[in-house]
MDAnalysis code that builds the backbone (N, CA, C; Angstrom):
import MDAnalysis as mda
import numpy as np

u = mda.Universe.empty(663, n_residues=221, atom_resindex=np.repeat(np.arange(221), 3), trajectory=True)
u.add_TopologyAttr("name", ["N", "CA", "C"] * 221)
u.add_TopologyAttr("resid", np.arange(1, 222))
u.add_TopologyAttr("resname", ["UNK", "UNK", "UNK", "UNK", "UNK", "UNK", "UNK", "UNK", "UNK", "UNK", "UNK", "UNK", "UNK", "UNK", "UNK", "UNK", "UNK", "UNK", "UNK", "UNK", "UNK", "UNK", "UNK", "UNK", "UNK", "UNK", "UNK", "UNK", "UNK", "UNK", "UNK", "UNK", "UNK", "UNK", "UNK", "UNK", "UNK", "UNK", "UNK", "UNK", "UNK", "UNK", "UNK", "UNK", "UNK", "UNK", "UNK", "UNK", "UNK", "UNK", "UNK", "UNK", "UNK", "UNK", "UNK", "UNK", "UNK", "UNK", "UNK", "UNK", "UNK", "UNK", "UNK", "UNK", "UNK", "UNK", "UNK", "UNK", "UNK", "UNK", "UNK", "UNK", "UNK", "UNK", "UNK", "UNK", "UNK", "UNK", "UNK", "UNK", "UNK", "UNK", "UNK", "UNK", "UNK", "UNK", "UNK", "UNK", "UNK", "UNK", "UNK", "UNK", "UNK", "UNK", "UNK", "UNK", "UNK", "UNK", "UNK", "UNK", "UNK", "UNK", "UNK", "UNK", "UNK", "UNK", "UNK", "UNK", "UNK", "UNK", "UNK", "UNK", "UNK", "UNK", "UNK", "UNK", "UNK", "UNK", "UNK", "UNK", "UNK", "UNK", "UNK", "UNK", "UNK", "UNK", "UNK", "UNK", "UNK", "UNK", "UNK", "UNK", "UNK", "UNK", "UNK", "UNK", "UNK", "UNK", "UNK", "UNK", "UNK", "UNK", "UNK", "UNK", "UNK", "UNK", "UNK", "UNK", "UNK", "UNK", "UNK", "UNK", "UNK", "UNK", "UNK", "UNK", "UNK", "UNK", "UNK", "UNK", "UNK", "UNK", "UNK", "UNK", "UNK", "UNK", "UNK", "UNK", "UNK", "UNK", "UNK", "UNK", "UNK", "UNK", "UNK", "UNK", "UNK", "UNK", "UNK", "UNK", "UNK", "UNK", "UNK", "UNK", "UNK", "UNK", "UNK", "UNK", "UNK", "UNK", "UNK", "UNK", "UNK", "UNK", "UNK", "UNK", "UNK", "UNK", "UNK", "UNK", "UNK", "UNK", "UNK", "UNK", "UNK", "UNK", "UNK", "UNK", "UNK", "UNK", "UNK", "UNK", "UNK", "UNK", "UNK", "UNK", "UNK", "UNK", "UNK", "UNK", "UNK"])
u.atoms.positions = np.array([
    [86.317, 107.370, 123.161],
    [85.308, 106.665, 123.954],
    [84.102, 106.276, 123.081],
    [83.555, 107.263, 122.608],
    [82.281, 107.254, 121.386],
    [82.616, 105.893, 120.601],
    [83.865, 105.606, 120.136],
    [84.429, 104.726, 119.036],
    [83.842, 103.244, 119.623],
    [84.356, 102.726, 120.652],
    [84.570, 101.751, 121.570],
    [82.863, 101.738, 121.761],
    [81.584, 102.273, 122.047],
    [80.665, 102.638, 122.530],
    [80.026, 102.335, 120.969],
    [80.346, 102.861, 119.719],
    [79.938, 102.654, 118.682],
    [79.599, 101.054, 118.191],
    [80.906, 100.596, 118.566],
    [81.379, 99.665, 118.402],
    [80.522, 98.027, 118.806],
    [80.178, 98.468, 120.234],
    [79.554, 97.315, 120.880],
    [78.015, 97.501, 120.474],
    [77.453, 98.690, 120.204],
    [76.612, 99.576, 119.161],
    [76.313, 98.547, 117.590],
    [77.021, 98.867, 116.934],
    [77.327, 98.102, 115.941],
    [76.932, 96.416, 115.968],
    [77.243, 95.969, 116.698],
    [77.465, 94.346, 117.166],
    [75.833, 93.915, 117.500],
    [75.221, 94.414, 118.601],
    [74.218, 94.232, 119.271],
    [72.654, 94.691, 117.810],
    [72.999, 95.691, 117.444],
    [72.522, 95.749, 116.503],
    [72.367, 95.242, 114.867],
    [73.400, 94.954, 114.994],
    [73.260, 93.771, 113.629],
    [73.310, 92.441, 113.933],
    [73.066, 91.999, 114.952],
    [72.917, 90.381, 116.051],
    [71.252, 90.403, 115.766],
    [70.950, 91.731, 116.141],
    [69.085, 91.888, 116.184],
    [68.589, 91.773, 114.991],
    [69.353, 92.592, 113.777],
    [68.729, 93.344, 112.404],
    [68.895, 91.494, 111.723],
    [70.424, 91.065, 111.956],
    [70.431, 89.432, 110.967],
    [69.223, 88.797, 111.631],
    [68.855, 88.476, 112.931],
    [67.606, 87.596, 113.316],
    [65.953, 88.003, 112.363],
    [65.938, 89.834, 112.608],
    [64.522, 90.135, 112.178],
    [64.709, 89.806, 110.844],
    [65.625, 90.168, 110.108],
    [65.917, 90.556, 108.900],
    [65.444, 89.140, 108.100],
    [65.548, 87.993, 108.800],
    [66.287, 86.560, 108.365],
    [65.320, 86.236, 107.192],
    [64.439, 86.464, 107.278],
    [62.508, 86.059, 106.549],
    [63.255, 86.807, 104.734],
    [63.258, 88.191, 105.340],
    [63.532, 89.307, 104.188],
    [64.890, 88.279, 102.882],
    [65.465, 88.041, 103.773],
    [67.124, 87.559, 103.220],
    [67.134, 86.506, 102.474],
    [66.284, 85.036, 102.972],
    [65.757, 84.185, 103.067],
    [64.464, 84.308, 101.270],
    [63.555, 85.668, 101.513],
    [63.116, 85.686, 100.080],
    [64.175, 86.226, 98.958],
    [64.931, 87.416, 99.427],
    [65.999, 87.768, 98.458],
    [66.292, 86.812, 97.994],
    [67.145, 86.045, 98.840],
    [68.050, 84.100, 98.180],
    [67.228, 83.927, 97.062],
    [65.797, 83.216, 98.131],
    [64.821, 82.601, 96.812],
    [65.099, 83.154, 95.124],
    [64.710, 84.684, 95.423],
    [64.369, 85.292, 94.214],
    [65.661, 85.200, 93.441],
    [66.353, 85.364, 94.138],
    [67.959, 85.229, 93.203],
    [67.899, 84.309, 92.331],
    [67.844, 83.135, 93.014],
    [67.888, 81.618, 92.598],
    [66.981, 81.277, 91.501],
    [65.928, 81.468, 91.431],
    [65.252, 81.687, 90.618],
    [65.282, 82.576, 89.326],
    [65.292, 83.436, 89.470],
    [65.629, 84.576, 88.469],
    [66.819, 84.586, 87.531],
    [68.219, 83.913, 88.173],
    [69.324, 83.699, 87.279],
    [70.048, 82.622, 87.488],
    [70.848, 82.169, 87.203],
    [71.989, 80.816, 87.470],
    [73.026, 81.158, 87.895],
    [73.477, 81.054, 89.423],
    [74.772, 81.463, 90.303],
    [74.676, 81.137, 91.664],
    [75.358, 81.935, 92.441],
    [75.805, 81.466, 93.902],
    [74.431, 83.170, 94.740],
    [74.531, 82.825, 95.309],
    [73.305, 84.105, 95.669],
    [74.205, 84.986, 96.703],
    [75.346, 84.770, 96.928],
    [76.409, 85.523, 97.354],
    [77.364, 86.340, 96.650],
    [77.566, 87.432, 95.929],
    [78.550, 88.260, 95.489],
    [79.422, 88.706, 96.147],
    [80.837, 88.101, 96.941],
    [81.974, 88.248, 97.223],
    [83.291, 88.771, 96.893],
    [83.544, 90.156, 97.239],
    [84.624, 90.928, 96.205],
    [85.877, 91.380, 97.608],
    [86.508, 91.493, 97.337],
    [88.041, 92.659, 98.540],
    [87.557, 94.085, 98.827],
    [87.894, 94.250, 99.345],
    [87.385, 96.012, 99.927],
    [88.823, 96.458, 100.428],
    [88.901, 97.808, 100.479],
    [89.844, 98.285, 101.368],
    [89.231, 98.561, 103.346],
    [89.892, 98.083, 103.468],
    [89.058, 98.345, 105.312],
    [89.711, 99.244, 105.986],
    [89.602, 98.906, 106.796],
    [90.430, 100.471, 108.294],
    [91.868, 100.104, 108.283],
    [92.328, 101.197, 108.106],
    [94.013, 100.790, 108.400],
    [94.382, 100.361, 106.680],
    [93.443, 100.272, 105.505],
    [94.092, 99.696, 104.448],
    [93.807, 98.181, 104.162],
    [93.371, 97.669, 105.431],
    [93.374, 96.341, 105.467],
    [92.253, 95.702, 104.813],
    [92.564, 94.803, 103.821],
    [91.390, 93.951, 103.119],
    [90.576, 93.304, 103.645],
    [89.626, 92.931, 102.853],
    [88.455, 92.206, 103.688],
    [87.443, 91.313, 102.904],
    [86.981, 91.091, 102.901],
    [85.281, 90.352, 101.871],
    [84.399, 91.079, 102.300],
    [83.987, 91.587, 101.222],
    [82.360, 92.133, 101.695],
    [81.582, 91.014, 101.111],
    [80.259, 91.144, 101.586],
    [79.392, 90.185, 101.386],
    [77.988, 91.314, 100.913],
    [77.382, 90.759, 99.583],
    [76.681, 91.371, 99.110],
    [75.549, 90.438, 98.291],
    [74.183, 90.632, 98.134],
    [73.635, 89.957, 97.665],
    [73.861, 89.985, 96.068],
    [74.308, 89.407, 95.232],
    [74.635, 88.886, 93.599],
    [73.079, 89.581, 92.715],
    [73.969, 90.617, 92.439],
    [72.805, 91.438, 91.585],
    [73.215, 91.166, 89.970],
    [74.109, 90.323, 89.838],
    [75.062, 90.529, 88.370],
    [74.653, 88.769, 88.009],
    [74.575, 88.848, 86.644],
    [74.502, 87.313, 85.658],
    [75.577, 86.555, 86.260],
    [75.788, 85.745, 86.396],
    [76.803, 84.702, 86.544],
    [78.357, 84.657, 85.850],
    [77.856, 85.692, 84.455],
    [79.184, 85.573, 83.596],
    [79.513, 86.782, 83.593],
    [79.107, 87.696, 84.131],
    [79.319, 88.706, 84.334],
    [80.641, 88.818, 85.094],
    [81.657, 89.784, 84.216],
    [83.227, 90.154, 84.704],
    [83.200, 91.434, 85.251],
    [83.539, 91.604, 86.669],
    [83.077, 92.870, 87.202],
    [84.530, 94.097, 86.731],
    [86.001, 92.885, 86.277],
    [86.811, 93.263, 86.280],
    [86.959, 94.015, 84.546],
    [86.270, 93.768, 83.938],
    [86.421, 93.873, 82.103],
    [85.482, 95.108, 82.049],
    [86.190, 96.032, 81.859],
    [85.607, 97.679, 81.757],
    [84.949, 98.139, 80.577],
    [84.914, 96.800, 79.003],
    [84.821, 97.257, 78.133],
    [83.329, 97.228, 78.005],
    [82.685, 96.727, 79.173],
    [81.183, 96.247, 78.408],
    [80.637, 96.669, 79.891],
    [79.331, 97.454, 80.087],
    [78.796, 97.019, 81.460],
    [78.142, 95.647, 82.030],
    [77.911, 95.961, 83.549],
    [77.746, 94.990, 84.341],
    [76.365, 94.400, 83.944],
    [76.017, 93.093, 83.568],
    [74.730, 92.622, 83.321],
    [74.063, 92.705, 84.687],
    [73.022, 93.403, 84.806],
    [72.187, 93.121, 85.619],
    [70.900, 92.705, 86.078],
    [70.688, 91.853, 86.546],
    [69.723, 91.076, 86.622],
    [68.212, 91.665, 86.756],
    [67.179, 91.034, 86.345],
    [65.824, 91.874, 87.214],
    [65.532, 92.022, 88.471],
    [66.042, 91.139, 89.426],
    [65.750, 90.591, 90.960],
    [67.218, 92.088, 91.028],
    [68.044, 91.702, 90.579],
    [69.349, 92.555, 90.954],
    [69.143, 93.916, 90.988],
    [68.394, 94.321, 89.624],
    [67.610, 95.540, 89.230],
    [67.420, 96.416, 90.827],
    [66.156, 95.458, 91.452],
    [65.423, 95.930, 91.677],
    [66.060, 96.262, 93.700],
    [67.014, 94.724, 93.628],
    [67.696, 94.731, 94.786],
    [68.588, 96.172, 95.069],
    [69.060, 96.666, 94.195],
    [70.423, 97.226, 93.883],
    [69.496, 98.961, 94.245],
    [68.713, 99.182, 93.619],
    [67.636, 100.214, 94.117],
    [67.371, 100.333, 95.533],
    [66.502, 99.223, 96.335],
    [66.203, 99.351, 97.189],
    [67.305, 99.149, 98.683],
    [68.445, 98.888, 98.015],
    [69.954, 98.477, 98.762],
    [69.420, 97.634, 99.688],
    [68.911, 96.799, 98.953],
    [68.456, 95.069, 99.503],
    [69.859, 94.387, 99.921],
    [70.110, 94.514, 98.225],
    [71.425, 93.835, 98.464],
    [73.051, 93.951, 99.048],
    [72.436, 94.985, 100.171],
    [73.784, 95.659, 100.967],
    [72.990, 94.469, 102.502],
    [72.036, 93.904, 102.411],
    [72.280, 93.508, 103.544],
    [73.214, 92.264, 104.525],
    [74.017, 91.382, 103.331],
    [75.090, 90.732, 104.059],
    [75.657, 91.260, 104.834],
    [75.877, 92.743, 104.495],
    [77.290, 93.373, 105.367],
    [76.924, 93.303, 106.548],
    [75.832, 93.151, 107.360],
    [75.392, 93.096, 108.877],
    [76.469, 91.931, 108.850],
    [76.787, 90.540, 107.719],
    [77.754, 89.880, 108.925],
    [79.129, 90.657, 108.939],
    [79.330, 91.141, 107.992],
    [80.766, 92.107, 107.735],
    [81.062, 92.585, 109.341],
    [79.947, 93.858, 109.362],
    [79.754, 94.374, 110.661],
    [80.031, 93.394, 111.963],
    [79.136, 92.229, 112.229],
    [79.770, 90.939, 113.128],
    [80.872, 90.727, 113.484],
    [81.360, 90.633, 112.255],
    [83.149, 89.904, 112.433],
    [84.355, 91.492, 112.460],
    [83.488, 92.694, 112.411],
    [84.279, 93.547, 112.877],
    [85.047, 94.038, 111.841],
    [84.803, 94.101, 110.767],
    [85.036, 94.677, 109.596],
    [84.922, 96.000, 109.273],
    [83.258, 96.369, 109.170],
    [82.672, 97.240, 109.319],
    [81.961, 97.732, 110.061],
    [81.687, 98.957, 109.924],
    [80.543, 99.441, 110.912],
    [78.972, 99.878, 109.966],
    [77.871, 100.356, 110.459],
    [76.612, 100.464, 110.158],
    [76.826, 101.916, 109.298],
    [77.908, 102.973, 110.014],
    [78.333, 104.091, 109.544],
    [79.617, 104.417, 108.990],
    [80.195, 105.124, 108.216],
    [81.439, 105.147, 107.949],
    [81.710, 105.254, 106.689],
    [83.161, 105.551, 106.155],
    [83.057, 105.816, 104.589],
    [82.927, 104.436, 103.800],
    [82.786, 104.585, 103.085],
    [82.147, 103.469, 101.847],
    [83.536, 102.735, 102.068],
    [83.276, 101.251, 101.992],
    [84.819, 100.542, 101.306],
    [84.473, 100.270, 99.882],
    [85.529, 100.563, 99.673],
    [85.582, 101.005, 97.783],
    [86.712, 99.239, 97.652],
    [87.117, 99.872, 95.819],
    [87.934, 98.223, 95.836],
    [89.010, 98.765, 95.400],
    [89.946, 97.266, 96.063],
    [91.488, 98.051, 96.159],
    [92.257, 99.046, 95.324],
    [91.591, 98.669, 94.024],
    [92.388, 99.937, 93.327],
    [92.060, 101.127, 93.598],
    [91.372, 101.274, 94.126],
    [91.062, 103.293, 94.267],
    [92.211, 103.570, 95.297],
    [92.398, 102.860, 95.983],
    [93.214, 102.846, 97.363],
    [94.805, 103.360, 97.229],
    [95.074, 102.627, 95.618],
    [96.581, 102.749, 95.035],
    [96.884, 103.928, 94.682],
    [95.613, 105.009, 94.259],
    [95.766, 106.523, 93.613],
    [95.541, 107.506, 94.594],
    [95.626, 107.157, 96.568],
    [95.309, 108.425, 96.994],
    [96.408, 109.113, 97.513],
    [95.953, 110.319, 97.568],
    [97.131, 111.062, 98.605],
    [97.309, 110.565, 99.890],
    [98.248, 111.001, 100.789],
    [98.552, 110.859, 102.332],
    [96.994, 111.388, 102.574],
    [96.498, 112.562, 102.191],
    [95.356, 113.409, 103.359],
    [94.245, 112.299, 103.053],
    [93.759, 111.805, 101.612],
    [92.935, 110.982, 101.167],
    [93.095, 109.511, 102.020],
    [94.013, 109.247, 102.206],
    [93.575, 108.035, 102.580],
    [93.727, 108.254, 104.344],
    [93.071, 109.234, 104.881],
    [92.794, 109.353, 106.030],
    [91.030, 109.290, 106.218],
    [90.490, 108.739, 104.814],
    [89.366, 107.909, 105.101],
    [89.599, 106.647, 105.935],
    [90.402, 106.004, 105.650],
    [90.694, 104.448, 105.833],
    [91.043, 104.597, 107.304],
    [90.842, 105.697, 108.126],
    [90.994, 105.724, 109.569],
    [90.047, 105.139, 110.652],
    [88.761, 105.229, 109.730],
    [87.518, 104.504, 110.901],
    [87.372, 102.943, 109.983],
    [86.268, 102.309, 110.430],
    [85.721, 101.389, 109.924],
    [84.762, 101.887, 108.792],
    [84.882, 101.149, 107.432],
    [83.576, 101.183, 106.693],
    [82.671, 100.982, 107.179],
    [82.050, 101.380, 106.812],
    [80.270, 101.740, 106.935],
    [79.220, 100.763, 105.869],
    [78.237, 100.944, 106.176],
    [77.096, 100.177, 104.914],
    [76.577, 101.854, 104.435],
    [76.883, 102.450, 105.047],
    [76.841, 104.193, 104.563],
    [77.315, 105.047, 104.989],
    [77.561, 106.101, 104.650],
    [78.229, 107.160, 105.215],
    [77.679, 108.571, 105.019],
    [79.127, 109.558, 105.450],
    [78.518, 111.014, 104.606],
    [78.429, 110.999, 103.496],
    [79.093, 110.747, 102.393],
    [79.021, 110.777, 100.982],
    [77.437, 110.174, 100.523],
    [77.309, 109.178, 101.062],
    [76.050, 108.218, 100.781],
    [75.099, 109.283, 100.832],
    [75.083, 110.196, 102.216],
    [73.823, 110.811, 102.690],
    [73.803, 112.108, 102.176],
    [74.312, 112.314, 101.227],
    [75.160, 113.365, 100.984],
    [74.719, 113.680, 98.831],
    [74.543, 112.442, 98.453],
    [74.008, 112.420, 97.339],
    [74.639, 110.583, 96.658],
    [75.238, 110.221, 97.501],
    [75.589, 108.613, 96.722],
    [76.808, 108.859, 95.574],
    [76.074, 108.490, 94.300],
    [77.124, 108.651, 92.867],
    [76.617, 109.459, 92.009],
    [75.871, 110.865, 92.868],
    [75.549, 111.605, 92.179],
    [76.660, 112.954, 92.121],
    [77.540, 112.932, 92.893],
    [78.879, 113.593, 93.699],
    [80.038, 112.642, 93.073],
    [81.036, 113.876, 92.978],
    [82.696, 113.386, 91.956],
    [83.010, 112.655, 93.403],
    [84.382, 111.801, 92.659],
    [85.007, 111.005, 93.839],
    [85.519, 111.968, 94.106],
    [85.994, 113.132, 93.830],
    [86.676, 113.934, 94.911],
    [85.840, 114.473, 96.107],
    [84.757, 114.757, 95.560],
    [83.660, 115.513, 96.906],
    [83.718, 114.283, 97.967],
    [82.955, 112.660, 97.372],
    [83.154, 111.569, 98.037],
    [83.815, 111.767, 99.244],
    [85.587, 111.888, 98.925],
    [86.583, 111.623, 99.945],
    [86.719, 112.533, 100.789],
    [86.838, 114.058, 100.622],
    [86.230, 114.880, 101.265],
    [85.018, 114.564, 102.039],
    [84.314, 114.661, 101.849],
    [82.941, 114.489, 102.329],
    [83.234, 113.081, 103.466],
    [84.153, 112.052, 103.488],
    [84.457, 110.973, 104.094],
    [85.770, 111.613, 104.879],
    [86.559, 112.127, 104.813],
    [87.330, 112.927, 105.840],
    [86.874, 113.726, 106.465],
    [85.560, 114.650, 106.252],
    [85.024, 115.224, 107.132],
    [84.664, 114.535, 108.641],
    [84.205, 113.224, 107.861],
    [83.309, 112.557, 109.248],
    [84.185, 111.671, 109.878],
    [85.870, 111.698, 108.933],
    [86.549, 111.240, 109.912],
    [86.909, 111.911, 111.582],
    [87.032, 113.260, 110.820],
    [87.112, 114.509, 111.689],
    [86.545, 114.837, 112.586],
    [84.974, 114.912, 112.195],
    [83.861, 115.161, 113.424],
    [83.461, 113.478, 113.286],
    [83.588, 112.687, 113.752],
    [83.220, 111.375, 114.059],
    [82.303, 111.449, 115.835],
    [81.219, 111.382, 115.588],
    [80.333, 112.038, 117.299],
    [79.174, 110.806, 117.055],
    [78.653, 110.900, 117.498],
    [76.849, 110.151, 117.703],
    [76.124, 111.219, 116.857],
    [76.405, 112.383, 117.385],
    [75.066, 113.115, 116.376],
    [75.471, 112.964, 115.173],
    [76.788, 112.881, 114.626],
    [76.901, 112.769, 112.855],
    [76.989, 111.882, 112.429],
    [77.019, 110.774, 113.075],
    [76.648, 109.485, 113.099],
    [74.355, 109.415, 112.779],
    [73.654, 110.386, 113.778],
    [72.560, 110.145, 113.758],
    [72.156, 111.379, 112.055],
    [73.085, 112.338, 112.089],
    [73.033, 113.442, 110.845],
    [72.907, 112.125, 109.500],
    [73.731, 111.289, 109.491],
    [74.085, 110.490, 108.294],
    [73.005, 109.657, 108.054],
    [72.725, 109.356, 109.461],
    [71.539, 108.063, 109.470],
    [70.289, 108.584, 108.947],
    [69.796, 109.787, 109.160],
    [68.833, 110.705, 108.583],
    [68.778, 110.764, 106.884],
    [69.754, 111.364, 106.803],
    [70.390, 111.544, 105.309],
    [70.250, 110.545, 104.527],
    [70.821, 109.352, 105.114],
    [70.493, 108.096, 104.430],
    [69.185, 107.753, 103.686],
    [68.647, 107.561, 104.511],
    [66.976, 107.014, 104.807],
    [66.260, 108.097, 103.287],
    [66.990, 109.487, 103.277],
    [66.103, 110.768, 103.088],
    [66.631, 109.944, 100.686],
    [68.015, 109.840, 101.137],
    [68.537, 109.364, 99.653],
    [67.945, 107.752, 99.217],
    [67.986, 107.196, 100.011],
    [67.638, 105.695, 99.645],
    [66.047, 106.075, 98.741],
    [65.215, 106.763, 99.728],
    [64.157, 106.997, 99.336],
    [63.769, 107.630, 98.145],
    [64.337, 108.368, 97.744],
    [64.324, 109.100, 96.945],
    [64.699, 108.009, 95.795],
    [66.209, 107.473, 95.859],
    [66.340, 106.199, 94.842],
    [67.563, 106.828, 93.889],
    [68.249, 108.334, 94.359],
    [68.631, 109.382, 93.310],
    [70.110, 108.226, 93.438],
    [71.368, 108.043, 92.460],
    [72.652, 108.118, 92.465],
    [72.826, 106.476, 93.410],
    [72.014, 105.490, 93.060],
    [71.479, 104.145, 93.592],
    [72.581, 103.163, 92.824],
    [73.064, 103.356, 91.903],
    [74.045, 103.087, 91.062],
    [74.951, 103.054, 90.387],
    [76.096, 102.694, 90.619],
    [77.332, 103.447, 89.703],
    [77.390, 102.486, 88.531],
    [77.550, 102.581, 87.509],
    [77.982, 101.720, 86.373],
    [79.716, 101.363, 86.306],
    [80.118, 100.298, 85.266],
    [81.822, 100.598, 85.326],
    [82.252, 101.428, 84.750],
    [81.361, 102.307, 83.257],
    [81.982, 103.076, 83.312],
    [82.342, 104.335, 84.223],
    [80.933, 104.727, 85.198],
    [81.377, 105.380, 86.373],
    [82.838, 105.297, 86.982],
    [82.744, 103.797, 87.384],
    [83.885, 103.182, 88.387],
    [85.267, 103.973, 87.336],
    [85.272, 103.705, 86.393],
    [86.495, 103.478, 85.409],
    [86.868, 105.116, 85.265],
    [86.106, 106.020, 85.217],
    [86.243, 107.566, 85.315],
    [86.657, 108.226, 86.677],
    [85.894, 107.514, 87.775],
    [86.638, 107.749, 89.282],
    [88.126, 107.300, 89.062],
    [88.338, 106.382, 88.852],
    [90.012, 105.901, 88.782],
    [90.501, 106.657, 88.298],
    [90.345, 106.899, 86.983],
    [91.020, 107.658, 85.995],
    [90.998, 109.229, 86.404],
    [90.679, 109.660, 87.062],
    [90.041, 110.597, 87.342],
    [91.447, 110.912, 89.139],
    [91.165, 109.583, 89.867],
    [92.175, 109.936, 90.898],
    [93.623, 109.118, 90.706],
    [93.698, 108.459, 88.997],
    [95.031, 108.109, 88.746],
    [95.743, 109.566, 87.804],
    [94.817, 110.148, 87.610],
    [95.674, 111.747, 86.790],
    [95.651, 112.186, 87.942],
    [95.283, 112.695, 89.332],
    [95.879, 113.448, 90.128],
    [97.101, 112.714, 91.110],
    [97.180, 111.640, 90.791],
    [98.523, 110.954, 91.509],
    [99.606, 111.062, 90.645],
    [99.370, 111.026, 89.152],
    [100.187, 111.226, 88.420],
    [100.744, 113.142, 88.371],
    [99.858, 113.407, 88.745],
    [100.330, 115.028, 88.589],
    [101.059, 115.334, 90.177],
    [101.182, 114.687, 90.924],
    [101.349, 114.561, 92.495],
    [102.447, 113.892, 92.529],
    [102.916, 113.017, 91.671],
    [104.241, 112.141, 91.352],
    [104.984, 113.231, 90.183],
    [104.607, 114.232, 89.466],
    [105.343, 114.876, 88.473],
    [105.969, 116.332, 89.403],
    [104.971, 116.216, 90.812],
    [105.377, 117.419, 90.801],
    [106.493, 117.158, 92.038],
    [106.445, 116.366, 93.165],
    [107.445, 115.510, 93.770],
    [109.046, 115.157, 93.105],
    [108.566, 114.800, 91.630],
    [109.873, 114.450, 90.955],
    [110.851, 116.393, 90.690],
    [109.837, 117.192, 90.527],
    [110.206, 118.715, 90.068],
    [110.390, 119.161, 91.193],
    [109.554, 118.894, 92.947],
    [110.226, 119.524, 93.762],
    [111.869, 118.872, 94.137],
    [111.747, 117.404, 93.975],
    [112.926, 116.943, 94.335],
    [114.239, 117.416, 93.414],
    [113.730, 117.777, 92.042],
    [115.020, 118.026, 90.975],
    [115.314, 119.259, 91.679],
    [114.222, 120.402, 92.438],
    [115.105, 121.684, 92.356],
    [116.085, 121.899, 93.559],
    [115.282, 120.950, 94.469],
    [116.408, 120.501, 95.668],
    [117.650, 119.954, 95.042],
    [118.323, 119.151, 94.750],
    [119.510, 118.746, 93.578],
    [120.120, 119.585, 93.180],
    [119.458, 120.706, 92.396],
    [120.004, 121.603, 92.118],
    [120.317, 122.855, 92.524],
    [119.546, 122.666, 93.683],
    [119.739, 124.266, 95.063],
    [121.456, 123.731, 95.620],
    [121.761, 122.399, 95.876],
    [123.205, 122.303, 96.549],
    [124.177, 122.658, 95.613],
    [123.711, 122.186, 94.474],
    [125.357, 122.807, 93.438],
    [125.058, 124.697, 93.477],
    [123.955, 125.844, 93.393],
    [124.049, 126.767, 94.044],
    [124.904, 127.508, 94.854],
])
């Protein structure tokens, strides 16, 4: 019931936040535009509920030539981007995300598709609610916490999913933003989370292959 109730929650409130917001969004653009040479929209895939892809919409904190995909060099970031990326200015597209029913205001982070390829069955029982523009993990310490705590910490609230831990997160939030702590992941961050949940899939696929060999060999027994 809560879900459904969240939901129309969600809608009504980011209908209000895009109108007030519009002035705020409107100078972001400006400053973008100004400050570097590009589109003032940063458009990437997410994993969504159910697995299902999506566009997030994010304000363009990165140079123009900037390859978000090339791990060997970090992400150029801009001064306007700098400063956006701190104050999670530039999380405010996702109110249309939220609109079109993508996401929600709360919920675990949508990450990008590759993290999605290295989880377990229990792990990807994040991908059960809607992303969020934050969550527990967020409120919780951001990218100052391993991706393992992360997903944990995001199955928890799949678990207890209520209004009050919904209002627990919203608290939390506000308490980390402020602060400014774990505001940023770099690629090499990104590139150590992977690596990090592609050795435990690989050790999860070695040990599958060893339970299945001893089955094989329990029938000749």
């Amino acid at each position: 019931m809560y879900r459904i109730i969240k939901r129309i929650i969600d809608f009504v409130m980011a209908l209000i936040l895009i109108i007030v917001c519009s002035p705020i969004m409107l100078i972001v653009a400006i400053a973008i535009k100004i400050d570097s040479r590009g589109p003032v929209l940063f458009i990437q895939p997410r994993s969504g509920k159910n697995g299902k892809v999506f566009n997030l919409y994010k304000f363009r904190s990165m140079a123009k030539d900037n390859n978000v995909h090339d791990f060997k060099e970090e992400n150029k970031v801009t001064k306007v981007g700098n400063f956006i990326r701190k104050t999670s200015l530039d999380e405010i597209p996702q109110l249309f995300n939220i609109l079109k029913g993508e996401m929600s205001f709360i919920g675990p982070r949508p990450w990008i598709t590759d993290y999605e390829i290295y989880f377990t069955e229990n792990q990807k029982r994040r991908l059960e609610v809607l992303p969020g523009i934050t969550g527990l993990a967020q409120a919780s310490g951001r990218n100052d916490i391993s991706i393992k705590e992360k997903i944990n910490l995001d199955i928890y609230y799949v678990d207890h999913l209520s209004f009050l831990m919904d209002v627990k997160v919203l608290i939390g939030t506000v308490k980390t933003v402020l602060s400014r702590k774990g505001s940023d992941l770099s690629k090499t961050g990104i590139q150590n989370e992977l690596e990090e949940l592609k050795g435990q899939w690989k050790n999860n696929k070695s040990k599958k292959n060893i339970d299945n060999k001893s089955k094989e060999d329990m029938q000749y027994i």
